[in-house]
C-alpha positions as CSV (number, residue, x, y, z in Angstrom):
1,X,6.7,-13.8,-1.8
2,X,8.3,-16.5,-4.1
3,X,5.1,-17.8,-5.1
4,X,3.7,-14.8,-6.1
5,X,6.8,-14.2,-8.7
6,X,6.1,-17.9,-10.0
7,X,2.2,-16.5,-10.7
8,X,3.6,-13.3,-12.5
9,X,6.2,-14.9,-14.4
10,X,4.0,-17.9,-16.1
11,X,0.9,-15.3,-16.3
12,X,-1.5,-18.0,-15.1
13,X,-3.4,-19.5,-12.8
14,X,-1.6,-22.3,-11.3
15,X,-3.4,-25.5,-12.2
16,X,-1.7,-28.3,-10.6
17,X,-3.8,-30.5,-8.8
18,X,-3.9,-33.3,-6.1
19,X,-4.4,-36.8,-7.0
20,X,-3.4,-40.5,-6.4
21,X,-1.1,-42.3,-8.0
22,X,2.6,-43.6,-8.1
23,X,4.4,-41.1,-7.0
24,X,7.0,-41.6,-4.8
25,X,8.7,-39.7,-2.2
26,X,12.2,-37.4,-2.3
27,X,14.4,-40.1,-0.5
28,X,15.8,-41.9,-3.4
29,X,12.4,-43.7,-4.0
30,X,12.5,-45.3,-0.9
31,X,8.8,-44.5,0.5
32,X,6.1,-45.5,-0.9
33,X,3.4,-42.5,-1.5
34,X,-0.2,-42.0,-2.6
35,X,-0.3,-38.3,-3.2
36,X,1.1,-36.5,-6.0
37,X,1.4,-32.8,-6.7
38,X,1.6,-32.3,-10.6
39,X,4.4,-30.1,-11.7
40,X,3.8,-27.2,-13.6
41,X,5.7,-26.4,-16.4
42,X,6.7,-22.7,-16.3
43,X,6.7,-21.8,-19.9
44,X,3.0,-22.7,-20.4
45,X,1.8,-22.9,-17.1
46,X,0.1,-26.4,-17.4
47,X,0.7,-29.2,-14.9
48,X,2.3,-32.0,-16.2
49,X,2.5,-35.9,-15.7
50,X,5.4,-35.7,-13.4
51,X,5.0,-35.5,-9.3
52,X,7.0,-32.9,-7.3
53,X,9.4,-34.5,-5.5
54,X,7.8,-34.1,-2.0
55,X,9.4,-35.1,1.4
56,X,8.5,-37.4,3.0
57,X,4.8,-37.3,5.5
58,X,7.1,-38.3,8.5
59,X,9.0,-35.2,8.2
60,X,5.8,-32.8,8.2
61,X,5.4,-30.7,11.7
62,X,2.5,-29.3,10.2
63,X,-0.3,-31.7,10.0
64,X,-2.2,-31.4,13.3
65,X,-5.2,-28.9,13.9
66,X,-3.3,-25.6,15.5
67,X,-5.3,-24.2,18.4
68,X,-6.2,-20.1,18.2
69,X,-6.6,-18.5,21.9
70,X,-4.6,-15.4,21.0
71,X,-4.4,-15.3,17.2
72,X,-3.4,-12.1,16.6
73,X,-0.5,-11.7,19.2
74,X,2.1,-12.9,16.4
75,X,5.4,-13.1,18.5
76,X,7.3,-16.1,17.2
77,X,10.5,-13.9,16.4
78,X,11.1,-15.6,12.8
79,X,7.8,-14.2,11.6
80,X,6.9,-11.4,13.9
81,X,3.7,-10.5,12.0
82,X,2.3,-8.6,14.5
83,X,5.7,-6.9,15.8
84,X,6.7,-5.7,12.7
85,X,5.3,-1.8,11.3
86,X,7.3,-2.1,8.1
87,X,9.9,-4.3,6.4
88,X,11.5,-2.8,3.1
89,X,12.9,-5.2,0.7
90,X,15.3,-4.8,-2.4
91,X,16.8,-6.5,-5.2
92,X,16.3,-7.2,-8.8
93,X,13.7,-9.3,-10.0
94,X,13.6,-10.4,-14.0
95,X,16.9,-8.1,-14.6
96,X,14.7,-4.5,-12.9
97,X,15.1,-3.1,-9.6
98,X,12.5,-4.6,-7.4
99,X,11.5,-3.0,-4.2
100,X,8.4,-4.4,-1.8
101,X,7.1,-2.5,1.3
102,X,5.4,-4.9,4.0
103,X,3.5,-3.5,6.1
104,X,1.1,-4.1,9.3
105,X,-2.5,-2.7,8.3
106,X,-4.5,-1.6,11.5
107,X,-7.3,-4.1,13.1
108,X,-8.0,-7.4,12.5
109,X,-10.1,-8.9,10.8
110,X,-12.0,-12.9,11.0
111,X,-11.6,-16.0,9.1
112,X,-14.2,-19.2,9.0
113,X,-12.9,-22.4,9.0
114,X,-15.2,-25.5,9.5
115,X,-17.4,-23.4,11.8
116,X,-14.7,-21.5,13.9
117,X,-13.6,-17.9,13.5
118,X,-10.1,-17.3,13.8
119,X,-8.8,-13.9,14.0
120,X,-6.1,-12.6,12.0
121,X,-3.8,-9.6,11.5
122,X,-3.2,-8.7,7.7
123,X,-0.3,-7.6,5.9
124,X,0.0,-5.3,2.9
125,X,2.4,-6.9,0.4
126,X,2.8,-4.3,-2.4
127,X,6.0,-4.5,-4.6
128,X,7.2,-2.5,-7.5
129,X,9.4,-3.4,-10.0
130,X,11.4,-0.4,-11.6
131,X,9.5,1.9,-8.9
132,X,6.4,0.9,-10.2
133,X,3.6,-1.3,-8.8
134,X,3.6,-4.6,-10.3
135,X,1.7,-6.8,-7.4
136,X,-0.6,-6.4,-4.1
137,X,-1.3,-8.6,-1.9
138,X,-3.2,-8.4,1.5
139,X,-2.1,-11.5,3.5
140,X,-3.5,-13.0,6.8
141,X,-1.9,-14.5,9.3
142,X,-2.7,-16.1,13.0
143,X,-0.6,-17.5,15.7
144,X,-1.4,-20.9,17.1
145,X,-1.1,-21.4,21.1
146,X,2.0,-23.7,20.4
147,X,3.8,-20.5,18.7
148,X,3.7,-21.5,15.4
149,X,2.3,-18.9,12.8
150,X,0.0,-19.8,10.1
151,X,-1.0,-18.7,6.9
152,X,-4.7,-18.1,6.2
153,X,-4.8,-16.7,2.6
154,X,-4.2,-13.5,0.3
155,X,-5.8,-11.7,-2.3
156,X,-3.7,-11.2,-4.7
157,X,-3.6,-8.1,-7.5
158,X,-1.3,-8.5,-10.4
159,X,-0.7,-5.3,-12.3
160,X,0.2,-4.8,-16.1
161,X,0.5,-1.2,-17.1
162,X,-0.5,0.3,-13.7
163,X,-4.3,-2.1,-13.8
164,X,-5.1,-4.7,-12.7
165,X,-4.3,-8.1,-15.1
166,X,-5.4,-11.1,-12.5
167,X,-5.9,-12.1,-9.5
168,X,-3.8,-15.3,-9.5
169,X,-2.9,-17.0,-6.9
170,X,-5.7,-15.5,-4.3
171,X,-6.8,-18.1,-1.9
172,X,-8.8,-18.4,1.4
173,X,-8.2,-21.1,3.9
174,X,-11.9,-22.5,5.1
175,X,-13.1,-22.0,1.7
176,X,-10.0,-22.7,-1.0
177,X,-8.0,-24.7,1.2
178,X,-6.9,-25.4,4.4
179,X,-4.7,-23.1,6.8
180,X,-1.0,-23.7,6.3
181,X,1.9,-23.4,8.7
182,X,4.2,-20.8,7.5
183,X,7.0,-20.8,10.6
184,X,6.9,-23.6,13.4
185,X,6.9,-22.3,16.6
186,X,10.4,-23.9,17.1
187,X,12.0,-24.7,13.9
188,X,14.5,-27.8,13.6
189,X,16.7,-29.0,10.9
190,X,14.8,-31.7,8.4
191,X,11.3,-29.8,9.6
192,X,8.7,-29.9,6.7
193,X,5.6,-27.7,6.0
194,X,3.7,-26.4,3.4
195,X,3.1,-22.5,3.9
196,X,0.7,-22.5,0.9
197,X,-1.3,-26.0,0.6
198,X,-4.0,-25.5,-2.3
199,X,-2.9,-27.6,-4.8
200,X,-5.2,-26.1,-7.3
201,X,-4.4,-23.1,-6.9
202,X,-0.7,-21.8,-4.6
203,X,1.5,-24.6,-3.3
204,X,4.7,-24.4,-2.3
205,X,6.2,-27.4,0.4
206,X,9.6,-26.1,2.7
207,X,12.5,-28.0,4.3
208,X,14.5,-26.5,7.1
209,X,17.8,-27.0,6.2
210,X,20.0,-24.9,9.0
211,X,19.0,-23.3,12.3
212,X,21.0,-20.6,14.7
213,X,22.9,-19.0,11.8
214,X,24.1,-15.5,12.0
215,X,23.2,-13.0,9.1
216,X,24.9,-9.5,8.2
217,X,21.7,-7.4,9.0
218,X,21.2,-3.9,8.1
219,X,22.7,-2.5,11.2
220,X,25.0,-5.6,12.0
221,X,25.0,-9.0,12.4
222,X,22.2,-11.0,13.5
223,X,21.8,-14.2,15.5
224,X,19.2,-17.3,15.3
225,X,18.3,-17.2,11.5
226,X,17.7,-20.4,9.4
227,X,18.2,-21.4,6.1
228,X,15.2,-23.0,4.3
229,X,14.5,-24.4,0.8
230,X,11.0,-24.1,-1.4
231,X,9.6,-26.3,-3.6
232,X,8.0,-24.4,-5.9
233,X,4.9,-25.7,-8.3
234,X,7.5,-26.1,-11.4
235,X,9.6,-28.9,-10.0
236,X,12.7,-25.9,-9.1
237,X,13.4,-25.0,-5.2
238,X,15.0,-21.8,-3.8
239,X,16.8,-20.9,-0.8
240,X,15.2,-18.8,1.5
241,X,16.1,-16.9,5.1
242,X,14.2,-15.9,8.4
243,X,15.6,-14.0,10.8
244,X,14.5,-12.8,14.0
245,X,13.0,-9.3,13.9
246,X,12.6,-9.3,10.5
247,X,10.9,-12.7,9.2
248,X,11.9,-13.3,6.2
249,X,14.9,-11.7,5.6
250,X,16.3,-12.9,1.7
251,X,15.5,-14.7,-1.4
252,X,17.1,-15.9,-4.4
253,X,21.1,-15.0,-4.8
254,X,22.9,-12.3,-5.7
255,X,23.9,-11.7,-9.4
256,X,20.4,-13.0,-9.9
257,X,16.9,-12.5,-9.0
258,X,17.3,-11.4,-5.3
259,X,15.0,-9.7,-2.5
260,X,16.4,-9.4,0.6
261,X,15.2,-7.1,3.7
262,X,16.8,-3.3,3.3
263,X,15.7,-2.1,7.0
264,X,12.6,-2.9,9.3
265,X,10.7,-1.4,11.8
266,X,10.9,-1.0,14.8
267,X,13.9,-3.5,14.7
268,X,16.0,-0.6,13.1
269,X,14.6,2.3,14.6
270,X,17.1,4.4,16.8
271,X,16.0,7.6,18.6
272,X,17.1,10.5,18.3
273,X,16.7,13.6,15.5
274,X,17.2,13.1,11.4
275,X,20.7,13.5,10.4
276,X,21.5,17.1,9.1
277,X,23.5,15.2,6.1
278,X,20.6,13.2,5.9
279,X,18.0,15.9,5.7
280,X,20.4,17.5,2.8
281,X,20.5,14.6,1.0
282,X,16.4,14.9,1.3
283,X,16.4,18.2,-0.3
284,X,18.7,17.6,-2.6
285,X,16.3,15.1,-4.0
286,X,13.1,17.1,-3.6
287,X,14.7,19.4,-5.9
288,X,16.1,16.9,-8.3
289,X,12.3,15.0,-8.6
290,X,11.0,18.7,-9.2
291,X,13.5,19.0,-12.3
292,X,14.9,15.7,-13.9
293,X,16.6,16.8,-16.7
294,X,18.4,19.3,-15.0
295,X,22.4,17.9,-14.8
296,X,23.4,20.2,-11.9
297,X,20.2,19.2,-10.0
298,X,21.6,15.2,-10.2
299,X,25.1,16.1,-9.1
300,X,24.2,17.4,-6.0
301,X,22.4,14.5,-5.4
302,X,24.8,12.5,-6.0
303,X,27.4,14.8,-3.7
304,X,25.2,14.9,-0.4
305,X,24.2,10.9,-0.9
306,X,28.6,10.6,-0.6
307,X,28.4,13.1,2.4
308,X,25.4,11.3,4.3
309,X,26.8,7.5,3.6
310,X,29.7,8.9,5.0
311,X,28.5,10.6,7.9
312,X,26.1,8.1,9.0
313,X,25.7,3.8,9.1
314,X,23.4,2.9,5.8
315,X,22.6,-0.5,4.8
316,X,24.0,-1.9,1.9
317,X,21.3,-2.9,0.4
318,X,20.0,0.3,0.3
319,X,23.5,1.6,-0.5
320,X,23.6,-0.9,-3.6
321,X,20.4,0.7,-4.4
322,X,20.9,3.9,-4.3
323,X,24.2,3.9,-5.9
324,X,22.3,1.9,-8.9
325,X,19.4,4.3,-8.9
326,X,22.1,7.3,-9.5
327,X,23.6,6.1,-11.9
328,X,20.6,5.2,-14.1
329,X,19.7,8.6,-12.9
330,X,22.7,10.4,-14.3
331,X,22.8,8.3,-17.2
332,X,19.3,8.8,-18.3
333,X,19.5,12.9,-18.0
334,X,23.0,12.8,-19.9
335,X,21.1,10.8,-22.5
336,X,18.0,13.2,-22.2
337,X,15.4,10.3,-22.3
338,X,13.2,11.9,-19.7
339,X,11.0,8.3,-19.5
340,X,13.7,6.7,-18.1
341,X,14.7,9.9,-15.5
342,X,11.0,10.2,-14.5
343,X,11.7,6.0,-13.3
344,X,14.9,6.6,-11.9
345,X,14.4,9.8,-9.9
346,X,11.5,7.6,-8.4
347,X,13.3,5.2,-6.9
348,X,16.0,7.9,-5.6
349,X,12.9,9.4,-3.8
350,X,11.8,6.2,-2.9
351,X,15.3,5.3,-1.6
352,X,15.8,8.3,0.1
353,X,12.6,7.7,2.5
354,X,13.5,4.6,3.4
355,X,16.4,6.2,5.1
356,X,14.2,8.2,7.4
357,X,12.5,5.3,9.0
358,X,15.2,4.5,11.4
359,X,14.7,8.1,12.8
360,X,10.7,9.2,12.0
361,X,8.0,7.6,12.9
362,X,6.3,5.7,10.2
363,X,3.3,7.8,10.1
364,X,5.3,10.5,9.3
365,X,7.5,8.7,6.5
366,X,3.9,7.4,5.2
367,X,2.9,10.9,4.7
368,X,6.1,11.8,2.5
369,X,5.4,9.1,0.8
370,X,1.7,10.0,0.0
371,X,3.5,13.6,-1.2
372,X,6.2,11.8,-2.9
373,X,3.3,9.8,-5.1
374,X,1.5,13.0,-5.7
375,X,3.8,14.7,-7.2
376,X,5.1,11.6,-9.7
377,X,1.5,11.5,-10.6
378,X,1.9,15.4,-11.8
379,X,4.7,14.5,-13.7
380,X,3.6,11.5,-15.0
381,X,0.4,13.3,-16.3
382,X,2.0,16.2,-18.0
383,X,4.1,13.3,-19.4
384,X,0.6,11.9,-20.4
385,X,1.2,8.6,-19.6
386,X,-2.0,6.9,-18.7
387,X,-0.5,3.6,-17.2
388,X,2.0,5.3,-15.2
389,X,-0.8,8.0,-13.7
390,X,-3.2,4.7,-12.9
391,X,-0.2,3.3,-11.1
392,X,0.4,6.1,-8.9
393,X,-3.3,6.7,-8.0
394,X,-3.0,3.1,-7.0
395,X,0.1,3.6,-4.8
396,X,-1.5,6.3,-3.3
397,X,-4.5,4.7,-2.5
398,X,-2.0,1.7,-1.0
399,X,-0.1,3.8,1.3
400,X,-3.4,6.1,2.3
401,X,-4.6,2.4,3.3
402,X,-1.9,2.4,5.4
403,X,-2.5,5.6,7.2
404,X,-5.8,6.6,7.2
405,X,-7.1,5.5,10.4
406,X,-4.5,7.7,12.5
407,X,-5.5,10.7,10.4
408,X,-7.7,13.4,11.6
409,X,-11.9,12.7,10.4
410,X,-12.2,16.0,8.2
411,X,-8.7,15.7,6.6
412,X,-9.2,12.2,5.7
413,X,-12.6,13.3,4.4
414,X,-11.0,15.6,1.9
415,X,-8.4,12.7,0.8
416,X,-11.0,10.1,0.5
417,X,-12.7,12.8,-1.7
418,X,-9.5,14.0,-4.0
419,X,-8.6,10.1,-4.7
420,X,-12.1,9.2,-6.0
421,X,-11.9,11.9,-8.4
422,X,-8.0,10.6,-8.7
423,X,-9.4,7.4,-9.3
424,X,-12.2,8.2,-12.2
425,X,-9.9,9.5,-13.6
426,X,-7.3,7.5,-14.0
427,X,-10.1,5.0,-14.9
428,X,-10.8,6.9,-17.8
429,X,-7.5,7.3,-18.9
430,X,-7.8,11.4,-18.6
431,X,-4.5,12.7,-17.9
432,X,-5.5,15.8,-17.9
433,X,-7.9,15.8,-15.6
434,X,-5.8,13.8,-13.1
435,X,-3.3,16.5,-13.8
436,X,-6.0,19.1,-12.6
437,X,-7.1,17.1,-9.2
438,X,-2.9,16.9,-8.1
439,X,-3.3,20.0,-6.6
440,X,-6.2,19.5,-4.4
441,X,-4.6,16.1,-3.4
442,X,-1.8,18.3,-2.2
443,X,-3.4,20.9,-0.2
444,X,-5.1,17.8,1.5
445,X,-2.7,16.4,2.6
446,X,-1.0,19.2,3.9
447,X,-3.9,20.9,5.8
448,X,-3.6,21.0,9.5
449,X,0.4,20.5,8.8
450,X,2.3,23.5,10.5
């Protein structure tokens, strides 16, 4: 995920490149090296003269030819790609909430490289920063027969104003580069791989530095997590750590830029009906995203989110979250800046969902979702804000992605039909007429619902 904020951040495409010379390796000079990775600088996004200060070759347990009998049965437990429905991450990224949903798209899909297919399962990376979309990835990975996992590219979509701005740091292995490991099958302190190994393009080289750790999770503490660092294409590293049933599980530090993992599933599912504090707090919200400048409407938020964290186990992360969200919240309706509300009351919603996957099944959170975004894009086109309208129609047409094979053949007709008006729309920069297709969208999405 790191390397995808060093591409947003320096707004380019990352341009260092692999050549010979004297460059010499991370151990005080003492080996000898031919290879050098240029650094890029990260104000102007050029590579420089100077080499990364890579490890050195002996430590690499990634540079034999991984062998694919079952690709797409992803089990090592530090990146369960294909165990994992949905992780939810938080944080702040750039001084803005940042929030990213990772999640397992249905099928799978095949990859060429030098003559063989390997089959992979993709992930949807799609994160928002200030409950807006700001990047989308799909990402593929495959499972070698040793257990290691590897990583087999990513088109990447970097958004400015709810478009698309670039596709930086997309790559393919087979055709851009070669596959890179991404988590050995059993990882050791001093192990060294590069999970993105396209020098021209994403490159990013990791040292294990600490195995069989236990981590606070959401729902209590978790054993066998490491501790890695990245070496990121402008000379700077950051921490990193995996943990099982999760994968990666936190970045960055807190008091700076930080994502770590806010629940997953099915790790943190537990059976059993929705909370009646929880389904309060649920309506409480409904009715506050329905109204935003309404001061009452935010109190009672505010009073059944302190009854339901009280009632029930939440995270903190999404407790840290939430209690930021309402305060922005409150703050922005006392000030009457209704801009800032519309943001704010998003990412309540948005918070408030994530709470239900631990006891709904993700279909059904999915679907709220898909209701939550059509009714931001109402408001947002009444507000006649043409970025924040192309925005939604995109994180509607993210999460329909999402969903759309498990949904019945004539309903899904009528959505596929409502978000290419939704779409032309939004294209056009016509508000109004987006404001004028919301209700169909609705009624589509609720047909065949009891």
């Amino acid at each position: 995920m790191d390397s995808r904020k060093l591409v947003a951040a320096v707004g380019v495409v990352l341009a260092a490149t692999l050549a010979t010379g004297g460059c010499s390796g991370s151990a005080g000079g003492k080996e000898e090296r031919t290879d050098c990775v240029r650094i890029v600088d990260g104000a102007t996004g050029k590579k420089t003269s100077k080499c990364m200060p890579l490890a050195p070759e002996k430590d690499r347990v990634d540079v034999g030819k991984p062998t694919f009998s079952r690709p797409t049965s992803i089990t090592n437990p530090l990146h369960p790609s294909s165990q994992i429905q949905q992780v939810i991450y938080g944080g702040q990224v750039g001084g803005k909430p940042f929030r990213t949903e990772f999640t397992l798209l249905p099928g799978a899909k095949s990859i060429t490289i030098k003559g063989e297919q390997v089959k992979v399962r993709t992930l949807q990376y799609m994160a928002l920063s200030d409950g807006r979309i700001e990047e989308v990835a799909l990402d593929w990975f495959a499972q070698a027969d040793d257990g290691s996992v590897w990583y087999l590219g990513e088109d990447v979509f970097n958004y400015q104003d709810g478009v698309v701005a670039d596709t930086d740091g997309t790559w393919l292995a087979g055709k851009t580069g070669p596959a890179a490991m991404i988590m050995p099958a059993h990882p050791k302190t001093g192990d060294v791989y590069r999970p993105e190994n396209v020098p021209e393009t994403v490159f990013e080289e990791v040292t294990v530095k600490a195995v069989g750790q236990t981590v606070p999770g959401p729902y209590g503490p978790v054993k066998g997590a490491i501790t890695v660092t990245e070496l990121h294409m402008d000379g700077t590293r950051e921490d990193k750590v995996f943990a099982p049933g999760y994968g990666e599980f936190s970045t960055g530090k807190a008091g700076a830029d930080l994502e770590a993992v806010s629940l997953a599933v099915p790790t943190d599912a537990k059976p059993g009906p929705v909370p009646g504090r929880l389904a309060d707090l649920s309506a409480a919200v409904r009715t506050a995203h329905d109204g935003t400048t309404d001061p009452a409407a935010v109190r009672k938020v505010r009073a059944a989110w302190d009854a339901y964290r009280t009632a029930d186990r939440v995270p903190q992360q999404l407790t840290q979250q939430m209690n930021r969200d309402l305060d922005s919240l409150a703050a922005a309706v006392k000030a009457r800046d209704a801009e800032l509300a519309r943001g704010a009351v998003l990412r309540v919603a948005q918070n408030d969902l994530d709470l239900h996957l631990r006891y709904e099944p993700l279909a059904t959170v999915e679907a709220d979702r898909m209701d939550l975004w059509a009714k931001q894009l109402k408001v947002d086109a009444a507000a006649g804000d043409a970025g924040a309208v192309a925005g939604d129609v995109t994180s509607l047409e993210l999460t329909w992605e999402r969903v759309r094979q498990s949904t019945d053949a004539g309903k899904a007709t009528q959505i596929d039909s409502t978000l290419r008006e939704l779409r032309g729309a939004a294209d056009r920069k016509d508000t109004g007429t987006a404001a004028k297709s919301v209700p169909r969208l609705q009624a589509a999405l609720a047909a065949g619902q009891p």
